[in-house]
DRENPAKOL-544643 format. One record per residue (C-alpha): chain; x, y, z; residue in three letters. Coordinates in steps of 0.25 Angstrom, whole numbers. Example, Ala and Ser with C-alpha at 12.3 -4.5 7.8 and 13.67 -1.06 7.14 Angstrom:
A|49|-18|31|ALA
A|55|-4|29|SER
end
This chain:
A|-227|155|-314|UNK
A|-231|154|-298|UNK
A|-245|149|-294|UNK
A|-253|160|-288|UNK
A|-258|159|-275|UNK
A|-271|151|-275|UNK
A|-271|151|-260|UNK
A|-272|140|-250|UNK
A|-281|127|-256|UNK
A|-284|113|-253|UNK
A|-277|104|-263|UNK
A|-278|87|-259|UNK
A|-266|79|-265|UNK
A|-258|68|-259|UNK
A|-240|73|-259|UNK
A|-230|64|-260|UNK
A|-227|58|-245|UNK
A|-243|58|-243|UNK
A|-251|45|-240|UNK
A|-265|51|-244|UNK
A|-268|64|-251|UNK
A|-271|76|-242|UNK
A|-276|92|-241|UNK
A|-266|103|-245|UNK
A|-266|116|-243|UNK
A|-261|122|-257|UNK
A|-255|135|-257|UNK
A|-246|146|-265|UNK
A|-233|156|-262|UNK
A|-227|164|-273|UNK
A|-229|151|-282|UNK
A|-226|140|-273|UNK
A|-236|130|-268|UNK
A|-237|128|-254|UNK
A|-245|116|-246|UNK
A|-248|113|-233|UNK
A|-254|99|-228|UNK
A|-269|99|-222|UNK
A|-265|83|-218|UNK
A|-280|80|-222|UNK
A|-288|73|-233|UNK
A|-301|79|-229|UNK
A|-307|90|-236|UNK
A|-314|96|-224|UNK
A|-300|96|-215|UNK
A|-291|102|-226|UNK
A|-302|115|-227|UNK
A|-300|116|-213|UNK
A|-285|116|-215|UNK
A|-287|126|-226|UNK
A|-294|135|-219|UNK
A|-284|134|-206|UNK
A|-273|137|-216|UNK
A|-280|148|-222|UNK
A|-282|156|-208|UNK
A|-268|153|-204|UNK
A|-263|160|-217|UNK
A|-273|171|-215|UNK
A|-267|175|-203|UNK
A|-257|186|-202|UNK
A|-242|184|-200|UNK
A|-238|183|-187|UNK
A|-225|190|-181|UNK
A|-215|178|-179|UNK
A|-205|180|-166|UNK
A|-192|174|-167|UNK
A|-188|165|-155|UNK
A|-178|157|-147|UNK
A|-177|144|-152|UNK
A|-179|142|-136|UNK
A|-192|149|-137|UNK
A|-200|141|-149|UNK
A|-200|126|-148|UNK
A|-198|116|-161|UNK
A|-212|111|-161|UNK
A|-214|128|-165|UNK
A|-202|127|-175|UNK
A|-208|114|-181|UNK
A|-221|119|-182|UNK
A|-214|132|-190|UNK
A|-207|123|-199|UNK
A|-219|113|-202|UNK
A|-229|124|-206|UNK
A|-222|135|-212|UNK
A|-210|127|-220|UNK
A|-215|114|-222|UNK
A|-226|118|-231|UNK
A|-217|121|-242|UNK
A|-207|112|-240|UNK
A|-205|101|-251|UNK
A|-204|91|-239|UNK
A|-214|96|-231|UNK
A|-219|83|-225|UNK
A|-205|78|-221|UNK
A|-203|90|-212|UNK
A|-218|87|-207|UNK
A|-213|73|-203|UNK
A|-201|78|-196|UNK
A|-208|88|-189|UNK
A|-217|77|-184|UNK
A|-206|69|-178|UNK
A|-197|82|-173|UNK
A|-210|87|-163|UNK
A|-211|76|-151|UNK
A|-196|77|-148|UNK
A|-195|93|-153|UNK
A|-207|99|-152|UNK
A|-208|104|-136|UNK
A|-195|108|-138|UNK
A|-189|122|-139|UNK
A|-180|124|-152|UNK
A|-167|129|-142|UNK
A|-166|114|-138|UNK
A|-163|109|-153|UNK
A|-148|106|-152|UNK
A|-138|94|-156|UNK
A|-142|86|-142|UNK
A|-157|86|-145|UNK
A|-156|84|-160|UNK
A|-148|70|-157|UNK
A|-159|67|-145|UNK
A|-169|69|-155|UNK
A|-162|60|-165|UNK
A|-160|48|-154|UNK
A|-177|51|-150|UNK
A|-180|51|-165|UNK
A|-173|39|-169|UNK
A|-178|30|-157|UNK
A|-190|34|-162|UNK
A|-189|29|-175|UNK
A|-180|18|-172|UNK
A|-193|13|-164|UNK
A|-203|15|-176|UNK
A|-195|10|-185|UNK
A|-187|-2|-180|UNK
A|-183|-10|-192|UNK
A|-175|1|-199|UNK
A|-169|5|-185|UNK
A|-164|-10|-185|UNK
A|-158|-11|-199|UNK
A|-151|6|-196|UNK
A|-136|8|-194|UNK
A|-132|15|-181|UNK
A|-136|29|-181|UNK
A|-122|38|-182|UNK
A|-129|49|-175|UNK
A|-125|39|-161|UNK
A|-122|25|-166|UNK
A|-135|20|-158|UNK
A|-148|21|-165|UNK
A|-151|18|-181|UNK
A|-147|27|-192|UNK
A|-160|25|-201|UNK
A|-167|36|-194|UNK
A|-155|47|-196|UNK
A|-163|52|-208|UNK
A|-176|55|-203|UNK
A|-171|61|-190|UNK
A|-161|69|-197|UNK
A|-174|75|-206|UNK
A|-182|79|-193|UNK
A|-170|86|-187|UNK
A|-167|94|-200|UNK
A|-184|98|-202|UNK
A|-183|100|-187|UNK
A|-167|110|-191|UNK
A|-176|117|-202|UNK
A|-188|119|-192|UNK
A|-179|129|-185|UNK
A|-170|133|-195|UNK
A|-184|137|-202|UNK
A|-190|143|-189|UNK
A|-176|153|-187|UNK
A|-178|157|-201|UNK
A|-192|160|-202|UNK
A|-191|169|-187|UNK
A|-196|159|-176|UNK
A|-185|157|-170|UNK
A|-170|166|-167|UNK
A|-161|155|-170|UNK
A|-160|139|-174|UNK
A|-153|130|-166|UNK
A|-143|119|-172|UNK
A|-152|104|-176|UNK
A|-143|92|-175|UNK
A|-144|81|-186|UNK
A|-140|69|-188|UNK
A|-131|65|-198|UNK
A|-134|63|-212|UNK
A|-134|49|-218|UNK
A|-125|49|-229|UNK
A|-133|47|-242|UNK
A|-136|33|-250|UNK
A|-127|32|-261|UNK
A|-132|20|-266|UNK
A|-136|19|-281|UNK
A|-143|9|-289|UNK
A|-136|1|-303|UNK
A|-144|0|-316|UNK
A|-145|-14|-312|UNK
A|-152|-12|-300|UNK
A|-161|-1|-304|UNK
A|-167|-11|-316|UNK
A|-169|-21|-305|UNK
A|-176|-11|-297|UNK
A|-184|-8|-307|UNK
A|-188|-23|-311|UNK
A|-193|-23|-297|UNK
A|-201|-11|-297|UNK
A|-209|-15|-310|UNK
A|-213|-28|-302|UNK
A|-217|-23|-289|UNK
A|-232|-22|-289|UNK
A|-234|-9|-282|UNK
A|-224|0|-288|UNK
A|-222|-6|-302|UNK
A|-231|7|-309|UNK
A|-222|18|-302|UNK
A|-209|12|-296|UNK
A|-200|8|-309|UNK
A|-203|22|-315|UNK
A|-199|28|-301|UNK
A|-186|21|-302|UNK
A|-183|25|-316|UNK
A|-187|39|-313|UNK
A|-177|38|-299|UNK
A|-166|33|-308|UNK
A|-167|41|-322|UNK
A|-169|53|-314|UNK
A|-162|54|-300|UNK
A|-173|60|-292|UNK
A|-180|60|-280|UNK
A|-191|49|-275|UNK
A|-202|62|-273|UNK
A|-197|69|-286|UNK
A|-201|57|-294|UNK
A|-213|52|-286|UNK
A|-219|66|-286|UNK
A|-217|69|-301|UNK
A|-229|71|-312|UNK
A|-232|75|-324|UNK
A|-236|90|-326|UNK
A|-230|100|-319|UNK
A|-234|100|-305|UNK
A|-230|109|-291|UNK
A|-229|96|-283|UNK
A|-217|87|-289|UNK
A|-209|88|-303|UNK
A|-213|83|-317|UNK
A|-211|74|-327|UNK
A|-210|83|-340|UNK
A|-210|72|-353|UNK
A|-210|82|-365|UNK
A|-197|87|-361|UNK
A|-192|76|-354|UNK
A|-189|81|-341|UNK
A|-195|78|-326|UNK
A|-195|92|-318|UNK
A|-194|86|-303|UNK
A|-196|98|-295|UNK
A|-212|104|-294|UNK
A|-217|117|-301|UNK
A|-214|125|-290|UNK
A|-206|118|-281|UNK
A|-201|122|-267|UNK
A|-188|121|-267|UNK
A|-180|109|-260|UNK
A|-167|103|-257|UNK
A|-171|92|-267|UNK
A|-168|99|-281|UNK
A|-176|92|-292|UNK
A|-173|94|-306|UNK
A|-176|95|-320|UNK
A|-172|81|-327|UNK
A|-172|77|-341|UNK
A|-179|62|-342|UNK
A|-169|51|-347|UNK
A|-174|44|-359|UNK
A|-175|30|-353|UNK
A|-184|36|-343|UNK
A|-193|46|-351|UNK
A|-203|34|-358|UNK
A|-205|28|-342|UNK
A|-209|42|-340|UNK
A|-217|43|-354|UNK
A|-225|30|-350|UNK
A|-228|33|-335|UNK
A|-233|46|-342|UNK
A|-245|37|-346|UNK
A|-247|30|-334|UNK
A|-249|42|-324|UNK
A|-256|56|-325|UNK
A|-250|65|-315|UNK
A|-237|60|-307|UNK
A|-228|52|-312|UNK
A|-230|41|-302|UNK
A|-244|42|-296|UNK
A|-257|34|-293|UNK
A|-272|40|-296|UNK
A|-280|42|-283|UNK
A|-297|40|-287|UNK
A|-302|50|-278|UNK
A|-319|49|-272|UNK
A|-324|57|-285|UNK
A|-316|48|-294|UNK
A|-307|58|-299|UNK
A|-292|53|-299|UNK
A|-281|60|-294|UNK
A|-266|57|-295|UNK
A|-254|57|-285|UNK
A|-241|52|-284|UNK
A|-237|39|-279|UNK
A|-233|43|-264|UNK
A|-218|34|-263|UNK
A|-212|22|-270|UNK
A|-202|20|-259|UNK
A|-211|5|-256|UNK
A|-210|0|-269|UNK
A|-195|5|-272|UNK
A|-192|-3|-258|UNK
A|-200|-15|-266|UNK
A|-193|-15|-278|UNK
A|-179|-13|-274|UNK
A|-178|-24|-263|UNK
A|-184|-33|-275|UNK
A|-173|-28|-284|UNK
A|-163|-33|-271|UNK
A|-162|-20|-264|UNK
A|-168|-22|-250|UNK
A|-176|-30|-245|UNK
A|-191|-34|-244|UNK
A|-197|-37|-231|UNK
A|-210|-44|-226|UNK
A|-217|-37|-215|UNK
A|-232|-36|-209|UNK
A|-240|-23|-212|UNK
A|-253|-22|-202|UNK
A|-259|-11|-214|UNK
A|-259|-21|-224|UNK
A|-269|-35|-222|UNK
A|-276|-44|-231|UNK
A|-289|-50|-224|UNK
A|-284|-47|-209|UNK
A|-271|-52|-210|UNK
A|-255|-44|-210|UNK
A|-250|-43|-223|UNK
A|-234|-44|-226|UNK
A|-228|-34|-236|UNK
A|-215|-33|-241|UNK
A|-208|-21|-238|UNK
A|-195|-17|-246|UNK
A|-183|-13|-237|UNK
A|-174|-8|-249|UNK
A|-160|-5|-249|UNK
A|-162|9|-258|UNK
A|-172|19|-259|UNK
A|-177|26|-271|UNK
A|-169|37|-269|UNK
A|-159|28|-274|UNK
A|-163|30|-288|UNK
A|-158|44|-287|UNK
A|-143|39|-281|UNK
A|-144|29|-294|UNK
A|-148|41|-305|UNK
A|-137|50|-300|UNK
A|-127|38|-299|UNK
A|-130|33|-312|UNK
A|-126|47|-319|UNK
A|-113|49|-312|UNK
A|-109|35|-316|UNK
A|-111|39|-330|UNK
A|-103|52|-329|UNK
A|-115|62|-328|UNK
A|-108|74|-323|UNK
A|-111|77|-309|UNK
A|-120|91|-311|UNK
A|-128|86|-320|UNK
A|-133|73|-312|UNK
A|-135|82|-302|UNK
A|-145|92|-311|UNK
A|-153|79|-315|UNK
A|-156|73|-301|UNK
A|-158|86|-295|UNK
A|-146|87|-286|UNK
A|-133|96|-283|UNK
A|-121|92|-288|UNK
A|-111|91|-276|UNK
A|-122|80|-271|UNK
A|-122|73|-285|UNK
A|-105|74|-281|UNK
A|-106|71|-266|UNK
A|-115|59|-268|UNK
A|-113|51|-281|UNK
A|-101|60|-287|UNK
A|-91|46|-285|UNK
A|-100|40|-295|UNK
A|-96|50|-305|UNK
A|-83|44|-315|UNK
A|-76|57|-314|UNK
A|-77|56|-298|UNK
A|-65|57|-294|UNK
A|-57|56|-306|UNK
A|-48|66|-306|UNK
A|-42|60|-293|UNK
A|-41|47|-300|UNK
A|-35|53|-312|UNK
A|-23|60|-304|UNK
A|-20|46|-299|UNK
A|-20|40|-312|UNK
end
């Protein structure tokens, strides 16, 4: 049954991707939830962002007036995109980082200009940029294929803020602000990591997990959960144990983990409904015990002594840690100014791994092919369509191919 509409309210939580717990504004349509950031932790300044918010929505609807893209300048198509789509997006703050990064060099600019010539002088600006702030990885890149010159480790990003800055104005031609889209230049698509993990080397993964000192409560479960069930790094941080509208659930009197929320908004990502193998079901049973709401969480004591629970925000530091102890990357020695012990620079050792824990996932589906699962099915359990499950790890499969051997035999 939908939940009726309370109205806009102040609700103080801390999401996945957040560094301290902030002021939402928590609303309802026709059964959905809907949320926009005050970016504060004070009381007084959310009121004041309640109140703003409240008077916008008061106000009559106002006629929109299709223009030429020559006529409305990005920072406008942006600013459409970032306030009226964003908010229920499932990846809300990703198009909020890109926004950020596509204004200096868009935002003056009228949308007429966007072609293939200013989407690559865009690309060369943007990757300078980043090349500068972050030299290390721009030392160790390959050659971009975009022009052979500059490194390739930046393709990614760049490609994500010219695709949010594509959906700003593919959004904006829909919704009436503007007569027509013009056509956003992207770099090429890496081809995906097909590597995959053996049972050898997820045991010794998980031998180090249990030994590292700040991930051995949460990080072995992580990886058992990554490897049994093939999904996500989010869908299995965020999970909890009751029904809930902000991640899935992990339902133990039926056996089953629900990864999508009560009311989810829809996404790309699809996240199923999966029975728990057996050899994971008592790691589950015991963590049970351990933790009251998430799966994986820590209690925050707030002023009046009550505790509240959230989940931990990423493990990507600790699974770095473990794999380059297991012999998967490597651990490096460098100076952080943040970190002293009586006045003086502290080292720490930062992993520079050779996986990440989306490898878990490649492992999972891997794994079931190599033991004959058929190909729809592995693809209903981890939550993805069958061509990609065919595209990607379909050679892994014994009857790949077989036919074609067979008429040679």
């Amino acid at each position: 049954m939908p939940r009726r509409n309370t109205g806009p309210r102040l609700v103080f939580y801390k999401p996945l991707g957040y560094s301290k717990p902030l002021y939402f504004i928590r609303w309802y349509e026709r059964g959905a939830k809907r949320e926009r950031a005050t970016g504060t932790d004070d009381r007084a300044t959310a009121e004041a962002a309640l109140k703003a918010f409240l008077e916008q929505i008061a106000q009559p609807l106002r006629a929109v007036h299709s223009r030429h893209a020559s006529q409305i300048t990005l920072a406008e198509v942006l600013t459409h995109y970032g306030e009226e789509h964003a908010p229920q997006a499932i990846a809300g703050e990703r198009i909020g980082y890109a926004i950020s990064a596509l204004i200096p060099f868009w935002g003056e600019l009228t949308t007429d200009i966007v072609r293939g010539e200013t989407c690559r002088a865009y690309y060369k600006a943007r990757r300078s940029e980043l090349a500068e702030r972050f030299p290390r990885r721009a030392e160790k890149s390959l050659p971009s294929p975009v022009d052979g010159k500059g490194p390739a480790c930046f393709d990614g990003t760049i490609r994500r803020e010219l695709g949010a800055l594509k959906a700003a104005i593919l959004y904006c031609a829909k919704e009436g602000y503007l007569t027509s889209a013009p056509e956003v230049w992207l770099p090429k698509k890496r081809p995906s990591k097909k590597g995959w993990l053996t049972r050898s080397q997820v045991a010794k993964l998980l031998r180090k997990a249990r030994i590292d000192g700040r991930g051995r409560k949460h990080l072995p479960l992580f990886i058992l959960i990554g490897i049994y069930m093939g999904q996500r790094k989010n869908a299995i941080l965020s999970l909890q144990w009751l029904p809930n509208f902000s991640g899935g659930w992990v339902d133990l009197d039926n056996g089953v983990i629900h990864w999508d929320a009560e009311m989810a908004v829809e996404s790309n990502k699809k996240r199923p409904t999966s029975p728990i193998p057996r050899r994971l079901m008592r790691f589950l049973r015991y963590q049970r015990t351990k933790t009251a709401q998430y799966v994986f969480e820590r209690a925050i004591e707030q002023e009046d002594g009550k505790i509240t629970y959230e989940p931990i925000g990423d493990i990507k530091h600790g699974f770095a840690t473990a794999a380059c102890l297991a012999g998967m990357g490597t651990l490096e020695k460098i100076k952080r100014k943040r970190k002293q012990r009586n006045g003086l620079e502290v080292y720490e050792n930062i992993g520079r791994a050779d996986i990440t824990p989306h490898i878990l996932r490649h492992s999972c589906i891997t794994w079931l092919l190599q033991r004959g699962v058929d190909i729809r099915e592995v693809a209903g359990f981890v939550g993805a369509s069958a061509q990609t499950v065919e595209d990607v790890y379909g050679h892994h499969h014994p009857a790949y191919l077989q036919k074609a051997r067979t008429a040679l035999d």
